[in-house]
Structure formats: structure tokens, C-alpha cells
N, C-alpha and C positions, 0 to 999 in steps of 0.2 A: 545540470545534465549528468547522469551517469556516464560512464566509460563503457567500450567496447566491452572488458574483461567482465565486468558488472554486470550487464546484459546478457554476454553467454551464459554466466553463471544461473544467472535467475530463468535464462530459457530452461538451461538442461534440467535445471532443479525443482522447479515447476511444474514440468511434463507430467510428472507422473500424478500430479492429484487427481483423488478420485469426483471433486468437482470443483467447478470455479469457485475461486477467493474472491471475495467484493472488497476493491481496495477504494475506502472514501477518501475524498479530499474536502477539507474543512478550510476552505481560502478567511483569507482576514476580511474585515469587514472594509476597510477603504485599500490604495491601492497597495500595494508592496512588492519589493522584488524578490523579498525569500518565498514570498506567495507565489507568484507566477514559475518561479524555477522550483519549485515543491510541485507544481502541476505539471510544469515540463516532465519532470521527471516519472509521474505517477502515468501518465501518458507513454514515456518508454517502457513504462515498466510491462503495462497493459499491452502493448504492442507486440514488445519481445516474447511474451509470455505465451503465446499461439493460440490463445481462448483460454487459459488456466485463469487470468484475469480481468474480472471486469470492472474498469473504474465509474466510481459512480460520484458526482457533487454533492455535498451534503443541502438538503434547501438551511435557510437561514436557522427556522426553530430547532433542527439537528445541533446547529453549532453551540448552543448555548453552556451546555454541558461539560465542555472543555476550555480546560484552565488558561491554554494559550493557543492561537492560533497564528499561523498557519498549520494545519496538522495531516496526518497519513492516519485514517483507523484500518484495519484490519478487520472485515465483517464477515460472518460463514449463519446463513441459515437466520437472515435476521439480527444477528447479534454480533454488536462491537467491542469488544472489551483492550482489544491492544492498540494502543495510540501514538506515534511517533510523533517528533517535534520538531523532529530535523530529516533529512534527505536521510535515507540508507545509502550510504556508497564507500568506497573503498571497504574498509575492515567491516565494516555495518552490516554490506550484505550479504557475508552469510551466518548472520545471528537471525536476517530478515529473514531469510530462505529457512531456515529451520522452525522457527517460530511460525512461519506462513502452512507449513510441509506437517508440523506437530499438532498447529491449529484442526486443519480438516483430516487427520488422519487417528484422532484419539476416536474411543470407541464412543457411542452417545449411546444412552438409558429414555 
């Protein structure tokens, strides 16, 4: 579970994207607890975020492609390329907040 302090951050910082971010979640294939609390988490994140966020489950043939799960991808416009393996929180999240912010605000061709 992220922190209060973590939450506001990622509201205020989030606000201004020029459109929602797709945050997936890649759960593990049988049960886990970094699983469940990686969706907790991706769940606050979606929440805090005021619609800057929207979390989506990855279906099963999504997951394939990734080295380890449970994971967080970062999706904008169809395409995932940044993939977490752990919770963003304390020091994390504001490399996540820039990275999130630099994602959908570089120029596209």
C-alpha cells in the first residue's frame, strides 16, 4: 500500500497530463502476496489520480513477454515499454511521476 505522502504526490503530478496513462497490471500466474499488494497499490494509484489513470489487467497472453512477474507496465497509445517489478513508493515515486509525466508529454512523429 502506498503512503498518504505518495498519493498526493502522484495526484498533483499527474494532473496535468495531456491524456490518461494505462497502468497494467501483470499479476503472477498462481497466488502471491507481492501480487495482490502490487494491485493494491496500482488500484491507489488509479484512484488518486482523478482519471489521469487508468488501470487495466493484463489477459494471460499479455503476460508472456515479461521476465518476472508480478509487474506494473506503463502503457500510452497502445504501447508498453516501461515495466516495474516492484511497487513505486517512498523514493520511487518520483522517478515514477517523471517517467509517467515524460512518457505522454514527449512530442510523437
Amino acid at each position: 500500500m502506498l503512503g498518504d505522502l505518495d498519493l498526493i504526490r502522484l495526484k498533483k503530478a499527474l494532473a496535468g497530463l495531456p491524456e490518461p496513462l494505462e497502468l497494467v497490471f501483470h499479476p503472477t500466474s498462481g497466488r502471491s502476496a507481492l501480487s495482490e499488494e502490487m494491485e493494491a497499490a496500482a488500484l491507489q494509484i488509479e484512484q488518486a489520480s482523478g482519471g489521469a489513470v487508468r488501470l487495466r489487467r493484463a489477459p494471460p497472453a499479455e503476460r508472456q513477454h515479461l521476465p518476472e512477474r508480478p509487474a506494473l507496465s506503463l502503457g500510452w497509445r497502445g504501447k508498453s515499454n516501461i515495466h516495474y517489478l516492484a511497487i513505486p513508493e517512498g523514493p520511487e515515486v518520483l522517478p515514477f511521476i517523471a517517467v509517467s509525466y515524460t512518457h505522454l508529454t514527449l512530442p510523437t512523429n
